[in-house]
C-alpha positions, -999 to +999 in steps of 0.1 A: +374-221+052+409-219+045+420-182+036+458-166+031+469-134+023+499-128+012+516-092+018+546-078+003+559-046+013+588-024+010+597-008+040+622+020+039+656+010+025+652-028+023+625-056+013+607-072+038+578-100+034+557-106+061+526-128+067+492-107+077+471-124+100+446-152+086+410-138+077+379-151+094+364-181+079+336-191+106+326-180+135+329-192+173+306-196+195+312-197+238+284-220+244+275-191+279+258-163+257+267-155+226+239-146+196+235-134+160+205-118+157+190-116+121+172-086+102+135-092+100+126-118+081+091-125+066+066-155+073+078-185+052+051-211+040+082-235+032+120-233+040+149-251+040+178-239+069+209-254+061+245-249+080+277-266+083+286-271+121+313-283+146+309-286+184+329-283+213+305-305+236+281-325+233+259-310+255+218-303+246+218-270+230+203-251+206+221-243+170+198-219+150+162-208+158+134-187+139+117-165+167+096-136+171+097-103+186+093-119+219+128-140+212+135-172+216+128-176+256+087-176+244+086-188+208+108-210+188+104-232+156+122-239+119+151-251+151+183-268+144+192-286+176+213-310+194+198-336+213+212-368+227+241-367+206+220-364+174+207-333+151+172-325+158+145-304+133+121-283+157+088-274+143+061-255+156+029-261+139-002-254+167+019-281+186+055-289+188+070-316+161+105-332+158+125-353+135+160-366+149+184-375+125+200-413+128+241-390+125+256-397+163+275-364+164+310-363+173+327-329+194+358-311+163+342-321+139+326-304+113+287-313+100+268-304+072+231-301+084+198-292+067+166-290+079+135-286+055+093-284+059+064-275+038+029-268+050+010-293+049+040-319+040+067-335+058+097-324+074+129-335+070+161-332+082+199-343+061+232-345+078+262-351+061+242-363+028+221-386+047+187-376+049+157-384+071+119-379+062+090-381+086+062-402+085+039-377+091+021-348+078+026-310+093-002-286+090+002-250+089+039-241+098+040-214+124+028-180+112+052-153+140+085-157+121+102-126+126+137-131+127+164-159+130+188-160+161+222-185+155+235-198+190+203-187+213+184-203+239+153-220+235+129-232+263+150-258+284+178-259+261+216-242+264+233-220+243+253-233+213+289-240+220+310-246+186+314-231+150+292-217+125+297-214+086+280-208+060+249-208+071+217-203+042+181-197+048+160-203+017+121-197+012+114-229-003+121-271+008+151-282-013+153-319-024+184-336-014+203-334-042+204-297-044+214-298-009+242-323-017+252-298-049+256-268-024+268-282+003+302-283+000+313-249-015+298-212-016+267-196-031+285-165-036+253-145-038+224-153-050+200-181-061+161-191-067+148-188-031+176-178-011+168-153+014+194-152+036+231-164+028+261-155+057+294-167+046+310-154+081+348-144+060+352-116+081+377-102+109+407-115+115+411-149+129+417-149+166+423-113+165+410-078+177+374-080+161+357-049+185+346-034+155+331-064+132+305-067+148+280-079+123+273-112+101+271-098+064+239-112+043+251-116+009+216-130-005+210-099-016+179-091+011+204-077+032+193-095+064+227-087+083+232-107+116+238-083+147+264-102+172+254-096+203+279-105+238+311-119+217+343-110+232+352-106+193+391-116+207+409-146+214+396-177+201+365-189+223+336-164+212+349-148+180+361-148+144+380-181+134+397-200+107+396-223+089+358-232+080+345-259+068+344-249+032+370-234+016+366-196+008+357-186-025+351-219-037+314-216-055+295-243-057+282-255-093+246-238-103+221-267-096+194-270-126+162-270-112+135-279-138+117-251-156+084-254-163+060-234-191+028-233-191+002-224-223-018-202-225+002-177-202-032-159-198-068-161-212-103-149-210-128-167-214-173-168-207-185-182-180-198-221-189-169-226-212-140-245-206-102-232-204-070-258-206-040-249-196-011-274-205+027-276-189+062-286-203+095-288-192+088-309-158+090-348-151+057-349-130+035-317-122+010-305-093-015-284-103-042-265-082-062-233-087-087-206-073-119-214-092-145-228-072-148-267-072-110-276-094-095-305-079-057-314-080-043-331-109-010-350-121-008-347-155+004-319-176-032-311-187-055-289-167-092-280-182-113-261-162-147-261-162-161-221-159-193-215-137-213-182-138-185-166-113-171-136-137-131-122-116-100-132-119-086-165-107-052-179-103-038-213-120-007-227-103+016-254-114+047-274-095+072-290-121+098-319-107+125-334-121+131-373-115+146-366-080+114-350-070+132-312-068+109-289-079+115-252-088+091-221-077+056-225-086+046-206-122+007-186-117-012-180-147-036-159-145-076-161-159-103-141-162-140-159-163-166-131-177-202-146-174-221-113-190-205-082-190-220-058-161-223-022-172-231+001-142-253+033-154-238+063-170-256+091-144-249+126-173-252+162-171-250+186-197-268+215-204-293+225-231-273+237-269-249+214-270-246+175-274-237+150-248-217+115-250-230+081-227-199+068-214-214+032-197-191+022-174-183-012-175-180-033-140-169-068-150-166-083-181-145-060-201-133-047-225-165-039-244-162-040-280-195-031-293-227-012-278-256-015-284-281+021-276-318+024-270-312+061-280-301+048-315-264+067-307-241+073-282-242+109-291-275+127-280-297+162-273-319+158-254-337+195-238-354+171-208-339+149-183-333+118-201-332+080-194-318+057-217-305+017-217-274+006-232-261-033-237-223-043-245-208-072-259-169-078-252-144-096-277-156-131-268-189-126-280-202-126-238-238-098-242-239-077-211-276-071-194-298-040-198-286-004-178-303+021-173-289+057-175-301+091-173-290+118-184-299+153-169-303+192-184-296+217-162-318+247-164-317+279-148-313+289-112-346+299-097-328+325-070-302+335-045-302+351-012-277+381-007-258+394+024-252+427+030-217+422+047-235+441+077-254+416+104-266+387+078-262+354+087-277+321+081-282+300+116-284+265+097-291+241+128-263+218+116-240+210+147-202+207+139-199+175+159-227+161+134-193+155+111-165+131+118-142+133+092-154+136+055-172+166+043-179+187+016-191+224+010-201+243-019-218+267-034-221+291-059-212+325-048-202+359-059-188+395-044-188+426-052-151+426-039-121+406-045-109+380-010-091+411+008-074+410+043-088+427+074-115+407+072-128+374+084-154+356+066-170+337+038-203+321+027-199+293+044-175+298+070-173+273+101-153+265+132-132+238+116-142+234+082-157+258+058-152+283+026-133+313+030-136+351+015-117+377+033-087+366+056-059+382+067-035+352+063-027+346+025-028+307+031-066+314+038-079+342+018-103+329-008-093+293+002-110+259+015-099+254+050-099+226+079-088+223+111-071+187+120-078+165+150-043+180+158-060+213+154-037+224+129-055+249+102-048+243+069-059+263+037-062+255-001-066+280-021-097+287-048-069+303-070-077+344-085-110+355-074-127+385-092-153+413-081-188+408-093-181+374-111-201+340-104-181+312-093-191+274-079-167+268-052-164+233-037-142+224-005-138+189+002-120+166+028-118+131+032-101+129+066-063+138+054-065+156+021-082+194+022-092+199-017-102+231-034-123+231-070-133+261-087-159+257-114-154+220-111-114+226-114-091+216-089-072+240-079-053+232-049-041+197-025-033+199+009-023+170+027-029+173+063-026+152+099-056+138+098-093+135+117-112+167+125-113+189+152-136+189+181-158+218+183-187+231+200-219+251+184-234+253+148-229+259+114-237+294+104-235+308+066-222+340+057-202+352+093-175+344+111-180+311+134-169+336+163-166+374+154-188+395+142-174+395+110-199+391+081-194+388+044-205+409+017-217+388-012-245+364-028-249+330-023-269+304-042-275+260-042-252+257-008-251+221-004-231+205+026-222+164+029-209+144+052-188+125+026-162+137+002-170+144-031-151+136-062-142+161-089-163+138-114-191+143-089-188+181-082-188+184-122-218+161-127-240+187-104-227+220-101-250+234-133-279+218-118-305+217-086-306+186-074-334+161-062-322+162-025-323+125-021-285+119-025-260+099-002-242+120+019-263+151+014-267+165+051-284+196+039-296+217+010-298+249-002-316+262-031-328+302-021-357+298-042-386+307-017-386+345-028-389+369-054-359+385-068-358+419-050-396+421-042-406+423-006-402+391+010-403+400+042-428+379+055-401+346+044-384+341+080-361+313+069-351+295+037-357+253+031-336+226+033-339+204+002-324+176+016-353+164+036-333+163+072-351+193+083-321+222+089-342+250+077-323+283+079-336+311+101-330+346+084-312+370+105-300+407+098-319+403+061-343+429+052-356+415+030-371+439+003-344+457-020-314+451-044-292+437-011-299+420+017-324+400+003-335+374-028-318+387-061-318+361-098-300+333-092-267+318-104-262+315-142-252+276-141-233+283-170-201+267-157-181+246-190-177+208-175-141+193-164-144+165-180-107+153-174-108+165-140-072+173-137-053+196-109-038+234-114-016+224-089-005+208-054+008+215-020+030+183-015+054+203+006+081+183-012+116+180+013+147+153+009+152+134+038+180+135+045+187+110+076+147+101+069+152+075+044+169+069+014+152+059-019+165+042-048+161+037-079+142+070-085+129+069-116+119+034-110+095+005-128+086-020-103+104-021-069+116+008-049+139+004-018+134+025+004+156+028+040+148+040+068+162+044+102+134+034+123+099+020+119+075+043+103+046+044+078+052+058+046+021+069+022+024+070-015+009+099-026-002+111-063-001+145-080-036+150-073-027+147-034-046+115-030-033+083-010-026+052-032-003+033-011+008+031+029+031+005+043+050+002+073+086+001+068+117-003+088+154-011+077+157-020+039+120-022+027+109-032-010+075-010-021+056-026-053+051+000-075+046-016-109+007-011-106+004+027-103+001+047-135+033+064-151+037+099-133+051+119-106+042+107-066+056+114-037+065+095-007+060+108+029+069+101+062+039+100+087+058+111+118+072+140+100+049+147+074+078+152+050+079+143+013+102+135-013+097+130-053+102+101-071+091+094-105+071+060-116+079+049-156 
């Protein structure tokens, strides 16, 4: 590339014109050690690597290589070499292929080369307009790709001695004629499939280059090419000029065929049939998903749906006379064989009325039900069960589910604590948990959570509900203590003297949660895993002092899993059976009389069924405290939309973290960092709806998560920042 700049300048009193020194149009190469190391690149299926190039010998060496981490001294493929005097394409695909170009290379003078593959298909390799196809199949191409180096070394092959220009790496196998359309000017930017595009126009030509030290990627992926050992002066391993296209000349747009296809999406019953029909091509390829579909030529697809309801991809190849062929157009289909309703599990209590949401599984949406209770609308005074068919819009009938729908009734009794020496030894070990757990309870005080204290109703080593505390962060809070053993605390919001509240702490391995009467009240978003510790679970004392809480407790349940806020809602108004998943113990403080004389009861049940029977300690027994009193009023209104009061994202910019942008965004966010990390995308409820590892210039997908406010955060730091999805 031929490039010219023209300066004039006054200087001082008088005019002077002087010629500036020629910008870089391709780059040189010593032949001993010289590299340009691309950004990471992504496994391709297909590709087409395509460069213009001049050498200086005629020695075996290798041009441009994919690699992996390892570099190219281990793994090699997608190669561009010289052999014999002649081009050679390098493929690895579980063995090592080649296809040799019938070109005899000259040294000075300048080539155009391209080197193409498809799994599955052939390879080929075009120099100079003339092309050469094998006569064999590859199978999978080789799945390591990680980057691309330009001049290195390969396994028994030298270092590449000559000039590079414009060199383009594209995602997809290019027929010849678009090769032949491109070849012989510059894609200034972008096109369909190009993934990286370096023009090398940069330095000065034979000059002091110390400082351009990198190969700009103007694809628009930013896959810049690090030069590594260039002198970047004089004119053996450096910036040079003239190329061998001429700078800014852009090549014309080559049409590739576009191809339709009708429907663009359907839904249809399973034993039905679905066509899909194409336009806009010469000849078409189409393949799919479904079970059983063979390949077909024509522009007509039907297939034939089996009782297999999901969702199944259709996908097309168009190309034009020449055989070029554009990216591949999906259509997406859904197959619904009978709509699948999973049961509607209800709680309400007795007075009011109650509403059978089914749920439905597959097969949706449901435009009609059908209810054995006559209505969706019912109110019942007795634990209920019901069935409950749907039909959707295509006419497909669900089957039968069952549901049941449960009335709460009142709490039989509750044990209190006089503050003093009570305390429940439960028999539960804290290594029985690994990660996930959930406490709760209904529980009351004759004083608000005050400090100088240390306790709760069910207050463990590294997991538990807290009262009194003198740290705010854990007064009247859920708490946890990390595998890092960090403690964290969420808070159960205002907590009043003498009031009945259910209080529910849950944690699912990272995210401490706090619901008070089936609200959430607080997030916290922690390290992860759980503590190690020692001993067991004791209600109503410290885990370690003797510090022991003044209030009455009733239903303490405790799980090994993390419950939901639907879940805590469905159950907090009612005893349960005992039989749940997850349920490690249970319980209900029903074995005495409200403030008779039960001292001859020695320890309360457990529910559950796994046999961690309390043992009494400190109680007396008989009396208006320390012993059985009426139970809780399981009065509690449901939250039926489940939503948070708040959250303890600790939001923080990161400022030489990573950089986002843009923010608020629709579909793709990039995000830059400085290093590897892993990021998690995090919702306003504190839960985890995304992690990826990033480094460099990463692109997140966020056009499935709802419209809202997330946040991103950095898993080495644990910082956050906003960003807002529309």
């Amino acid at each position: 590339m031929i490039k010219k700049i023209l300066l004039v300048a006054s200087i001082c009193l008088g005019m002077q014109t002087t010629m500036k020194s020629q910008v870089g149009a391709a780059l040189k190469f010593d032949g001993a050690n010289d590299l340009v190391v691309s950004s990471p690149h992504s496994v391709l299926t297909e590709y087409t690597v395509e460069a213009w190039i001049k050498l200086n010998n005629l020695n075996n060496q290798n041009i441009i290589t994919a690699t992996d981490n390892m570099g190219t001294s281990i793994s090699a493929s997608h190669q561009i070499k010289l052999v014999s005097g002649k081009f050679e394409h390098y493929l690895y695909d579980g063995s090592a292929r080649t296809l040799t170009s019938t070109i005899t290379v000259t040294t000075g003078t300048w080539y155009h080369v391209a080197i193409s593959a498809k799994n599955n298909g052939k390879m080929k390799i075009t120099v100079n307009s003339n092309e050469t196809v094998s006569a064999f199949n590859i199978g999978t191409i080789w799945q390591n790709l990680n980057k691309f180096h330009l001049g290195g070394n390969a396994i028994g092959v030298g270092y590449f001695n000559g000039e590079l220009d414009e060199v383009r790496i594209w995602n997809r196998q290019l027929c010849l004629e678009e090769i032949i359309n491109n070849k012989d000017g510059e894609i200034a930017t972008t096109a369909p499939g190009l993934v990286t595009n370096y023009h090398f126009n940069q330095g000065v030509a034979g000059g002091n280059n110390t400082m351009v030290v990198s190969a700009l990627d103007d694809s628009g992926f930013n896959r810049n090419g690090t030069l590594t050992n260039f002198a970047l002066s004089g004119t053996a391993s450096n910036w040079v000029a003239p190329g061998a296209v001429t700078s800014g000349v852009a090549v014309t747009t080559f049409a590739l065929p576009t191809v339709s296809v009708t429907p663009s999406a359907t839904l249809v019953c399973g034993g039905a049939q679905n066509t899909f029909s194409a336009s806009g091509a010469f000849n078409y390829s189409w393949s799919s998903q479904f079970p059983g579909q063979t390949n077909t030529a024509t522009n007509i697809y039907t297939i034939t749906t089996a009782n297999v309801p999901g969702n199944w991809n259709v996908q097309v190849f168009g190309t034009d006379v020449n055989g070029c062929y554009a990216p591949a157009q999906v259509v997406t289909f859904s197959t619904v064989n009978t709509p699948v309703l999973s049961n509607d599990l209800g709680y309400f209590c007795s007075g009011s009325s109650y509403t059978i949401s089914p749920t439905v599984a597959i097969g949706g949406p449901i435009t009609s039900y059908t209810y054995s209770t006559g209505s969706s609308v019912i109110t019942p005074t007795i634990t209920t069960m019901y069935t409950v068919i749907g039909a959707n819009a295509l006419g497909c009938v669900s089957g039968v589910a069952t549901g049941t729908v449960e009335v709460c009734g009142a709490s039989g009794s509750s044990l209190n604590m006089n503050g003093t020496d009570d305390v429940l030894n439960t028999g539960i070990l804290y290594s029985d948990f690994t990660s996930s757990w959930t406490f709760e309870c209904w529980a009351k005080s004759p004083s608000i959570p005050t400090s100088g204290k240390f306790n709760g109703p069910m207050y463990g080593t590294n997991m538990g509900i807290v009262w009194d505390h003198n740290t705010l962060t854990y007064r009247g809070s859920a708490t946890v203590q990390d595998a890092s053993n960090n403690f964290y605390g969420a808070s159960f919001g205002s907590l009043l003297a003498n009031t009945w509240y259910h209080l529910a702490a849950t944690y699912d391995g990272t995210v401490l949660k706090a619901y008070k009467n089936g609200v959430l009240t607080a997030s916290v978003i922690t390290l992860g895993g759980l503590s190690t510790a020692s001993g067991g679970l004791t209600f109503g004392k410290h885990p370690t002092l003797s510090q022991f809480w003044d209030g009455t407790i009733d239903d303490a349940r405790v799980w090994t899993v993390a419950r939901t806020c639907a879940e805590i809602n469905q159950n907090m108004n009612t005893e349960l059976a005992g039989n749940q998943i997850g349920l490690k113990a249970y319980y209900k403080f029903n074995e005495g009389t409200p403030t008779a004389n039960n001292t001859s009861i020695t320890s309360t049940s457990d529910a559950s069924g796994n046999n961690y029977n309390c043992s009494l300690a400190g109680f007396t027994r008989n009396g208006a405290t320390s012993n059985y009193l009426v139970g809780a009023p399981f009065n509690n209104l449901l939250n039926t939309s489940c939503l948070p009061i708040t959250t303890e994202v600790n939001e923080k910019k990161f400022i030489n973290i990573f950089l986002i942008y843009p923010n608020p965004v629709s579909s793709i966010l990039n995000i830059e960092v400085k290093e590897q990390t892993q990021i998690s995308v995090i919702n306003f409820l504190g839960d985890i709806v995304l992690k990826q590892t990033i480094n460099g210039l990463s692109k997140i997908d966020v056009s499935n998560l709802t419209s809202g406010v997330y946040f991103f955060q950095d898993s080495k730091s644990g910082q956050a920042t906003k960003f807002i999805k529309e």
